[in-house]
N, C-alpha and C positions, 0 to 999 in steps of 0.2 A: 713555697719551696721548703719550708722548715717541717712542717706537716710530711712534704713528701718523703722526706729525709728521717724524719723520726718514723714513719710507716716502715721504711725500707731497714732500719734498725734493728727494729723491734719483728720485723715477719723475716728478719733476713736468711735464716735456717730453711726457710719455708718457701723460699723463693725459689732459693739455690736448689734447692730439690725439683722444684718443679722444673727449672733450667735444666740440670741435669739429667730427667725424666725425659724430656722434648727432647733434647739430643740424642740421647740413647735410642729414642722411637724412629727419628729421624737416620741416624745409621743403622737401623736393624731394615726399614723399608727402602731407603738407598741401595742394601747389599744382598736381599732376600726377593728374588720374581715373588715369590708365593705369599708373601705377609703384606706387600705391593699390591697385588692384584686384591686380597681380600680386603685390605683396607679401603681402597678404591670405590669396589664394589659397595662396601660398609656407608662410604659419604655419599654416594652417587641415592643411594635410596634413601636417606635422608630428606637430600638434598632436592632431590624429585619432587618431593610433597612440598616444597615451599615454594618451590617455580611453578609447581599448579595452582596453589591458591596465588600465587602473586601475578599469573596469566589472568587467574579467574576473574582478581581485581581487576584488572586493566580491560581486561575484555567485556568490564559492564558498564566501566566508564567510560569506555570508548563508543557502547552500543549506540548510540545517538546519532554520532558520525558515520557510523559502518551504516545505520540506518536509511541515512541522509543520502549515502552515498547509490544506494543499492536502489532505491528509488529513485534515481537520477540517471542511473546506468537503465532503468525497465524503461524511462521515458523515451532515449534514446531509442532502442531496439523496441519499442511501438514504432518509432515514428519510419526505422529503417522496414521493418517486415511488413508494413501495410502498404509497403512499395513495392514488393514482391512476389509475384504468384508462386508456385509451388516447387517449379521448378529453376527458380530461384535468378529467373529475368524479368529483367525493367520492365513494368507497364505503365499505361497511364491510364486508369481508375481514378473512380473519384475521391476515393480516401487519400491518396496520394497530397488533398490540397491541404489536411490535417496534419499538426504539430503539439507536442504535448508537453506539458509544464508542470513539473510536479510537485506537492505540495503537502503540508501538515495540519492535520487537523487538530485544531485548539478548542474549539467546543463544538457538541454536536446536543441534538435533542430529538428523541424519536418518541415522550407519552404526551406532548400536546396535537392541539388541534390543526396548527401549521409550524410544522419543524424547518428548524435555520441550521445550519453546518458555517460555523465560522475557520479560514485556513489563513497559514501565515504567508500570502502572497499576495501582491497587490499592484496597483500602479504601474511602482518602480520594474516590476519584472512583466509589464506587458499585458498584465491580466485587465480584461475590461468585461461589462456589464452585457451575458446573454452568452459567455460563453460556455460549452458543457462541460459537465464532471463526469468521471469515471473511475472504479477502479480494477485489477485486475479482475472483477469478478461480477462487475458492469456497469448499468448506470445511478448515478445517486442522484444529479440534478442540475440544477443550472444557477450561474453566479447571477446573481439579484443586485448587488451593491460592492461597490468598491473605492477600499481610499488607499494612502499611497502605500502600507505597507502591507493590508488584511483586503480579505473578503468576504461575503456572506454570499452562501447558495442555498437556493431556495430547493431545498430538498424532495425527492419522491414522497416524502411523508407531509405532505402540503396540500391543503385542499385547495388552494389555488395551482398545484402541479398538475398538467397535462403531457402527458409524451405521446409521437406519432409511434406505433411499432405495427409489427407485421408476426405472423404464424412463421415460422423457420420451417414449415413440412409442406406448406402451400400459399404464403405470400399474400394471404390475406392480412388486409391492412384493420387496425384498429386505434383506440383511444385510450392510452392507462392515465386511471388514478385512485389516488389512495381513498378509500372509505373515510377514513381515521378512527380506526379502532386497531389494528393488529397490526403493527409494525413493520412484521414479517411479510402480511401479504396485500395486495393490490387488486386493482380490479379493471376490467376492459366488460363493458357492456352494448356496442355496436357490433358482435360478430352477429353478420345472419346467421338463422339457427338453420338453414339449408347447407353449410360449409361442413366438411368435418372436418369433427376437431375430437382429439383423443385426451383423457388423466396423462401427463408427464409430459405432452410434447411444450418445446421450446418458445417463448418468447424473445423476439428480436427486436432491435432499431430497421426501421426504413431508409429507404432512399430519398422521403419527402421533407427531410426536415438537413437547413446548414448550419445545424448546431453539431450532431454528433455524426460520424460515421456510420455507413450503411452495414450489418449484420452485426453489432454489438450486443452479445448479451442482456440479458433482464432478469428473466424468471421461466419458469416453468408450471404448466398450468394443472392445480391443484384439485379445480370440481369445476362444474358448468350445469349452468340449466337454464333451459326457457322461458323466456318469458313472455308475458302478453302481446307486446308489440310485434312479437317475431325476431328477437333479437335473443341471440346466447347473453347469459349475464357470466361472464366468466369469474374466476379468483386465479391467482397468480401467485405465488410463491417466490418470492425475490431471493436472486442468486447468493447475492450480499446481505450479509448480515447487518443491519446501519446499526447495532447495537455496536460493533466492535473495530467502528471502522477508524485505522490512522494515516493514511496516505492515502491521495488523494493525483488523480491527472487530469487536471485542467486543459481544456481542447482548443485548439484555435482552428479556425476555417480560416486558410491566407483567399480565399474565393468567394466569401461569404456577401461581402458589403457587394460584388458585380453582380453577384445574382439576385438579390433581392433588387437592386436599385432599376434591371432588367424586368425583372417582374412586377413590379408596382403601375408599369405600362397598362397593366392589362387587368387590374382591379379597379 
């Protein structure tokens, strides 16, 4: 208190000016529109630039959430429009038996010789061992192990990875997997070399496999040639990049465990 008081002593000239400065500015913008508006105007652009950087902040520490969010909300609307044909009534398709759960990837590895994708979902949210992955942009692989809070999926870039897919122009069915050498691209070497097949057309998912839904993305076919056997040796161009990938939709078959347990009759 003595400090403040010796302050207020010794600037007291200096205060009172400013006091009477404020006032003065204060009745001149009270009784003037026009020195009103420009002052106005004067703080408002200021003022602008701090609420931009101060949004800017908040909106990068928020990105996580918004994140979270926004792949939570795509899981949804899969799980709604794979229920709907085009003219936007109920069918019942086989996708229909599919649900999607979605997810974050915490490590991924695409230069060895069998790559793992670990995600922060596990157990407790339902996830269990065989079910597929996907992301917007198609398929990366299938969940290998799980404990109660992570999982590990046994990636496309796996030379233990096999997928059933089909031609998207003519329904011929094939076999992909990765060489392991190019990350980016894949390989299907069972087409007869009597089918055609054209540079750019589409790789899809099958209707033979209750892991993923039937017409899902893959790749796109990048060269082909024949081989000895009489079989196309294709390459494949994967839609997704596994170099850059963070979210992540985990598949559930609710029909999966009837159908195999039906077919095992007969093997």
């Amino acid at each position: 208190m003595y400090n403040l008081l010796r302050f207020i002593k010794i600037n007291h000239f200096t205060i009172l000016f400013i006091l009477v400065q404020g006032f003065s500015v204060f009745l001149l913008l009270s009784n003037n529109t026009f020195q009103q508006t420009k002052f106005n105007k004067f703080i408002m652009e200021y003022t602008s630039i701090i609420y931009q950087y101060k949004n800017m902040v908040f909106s990068y520490i928020n990105l996580k959430k918004e994140n979270e969010y926004l792949v939570n909300e795509n899981a949804k609307l899969y799980s709604i429009l794979l229920k709907k044909d085009n003219s936007n009534k109920v069918m019942m398709s086989n996708q229909e038996k599919f649900s999607y759960e979605p997810a974050k990837v915490l490590n991924n590895s695409i230069n060895k010789r069998n790559n793992y994708i670990t995600v922060n979902k596990g157990i407790k949210d339902g996830i269990k061992k065989g079910m597929g992955v996907i992301t917007n942009n198609g398929v990366i692989g299938i969940v290998h192990s799980v404990s109660e809070n992570y999982s590990i999926i046994i990636s496309l870039l796996n030379r233990k990875s096999s997928l059933s897919v089909k031609l998207k122009t003519n329904n011929h069915n094939g076999i992909l997997k990765w060489n392991g050498y190019d990350y980016r691209i894949t390989n299907i070497t069972n087409f007869p070399s009597h089918i055609k097949i054209n540079k750019g057309d589409t790789i899809i998912t099958n209707s033979h496999s209750t892991i993923f839904p039937e017409k899902i993305n893959i790749g796109e076919i990048l060269s082909f040639e024949k081989d000895e056997k009489g079989y196309f040796d294709v390459k494949v161009k994967l839609f997704e990049d596994f170099n850059q990938i963070n979210y992540v939709y985990i598949i559930y078959n609710t029909n999966a465990k009837e159908q195999e347990e039906l077919e095992k009759q007969y093997k």
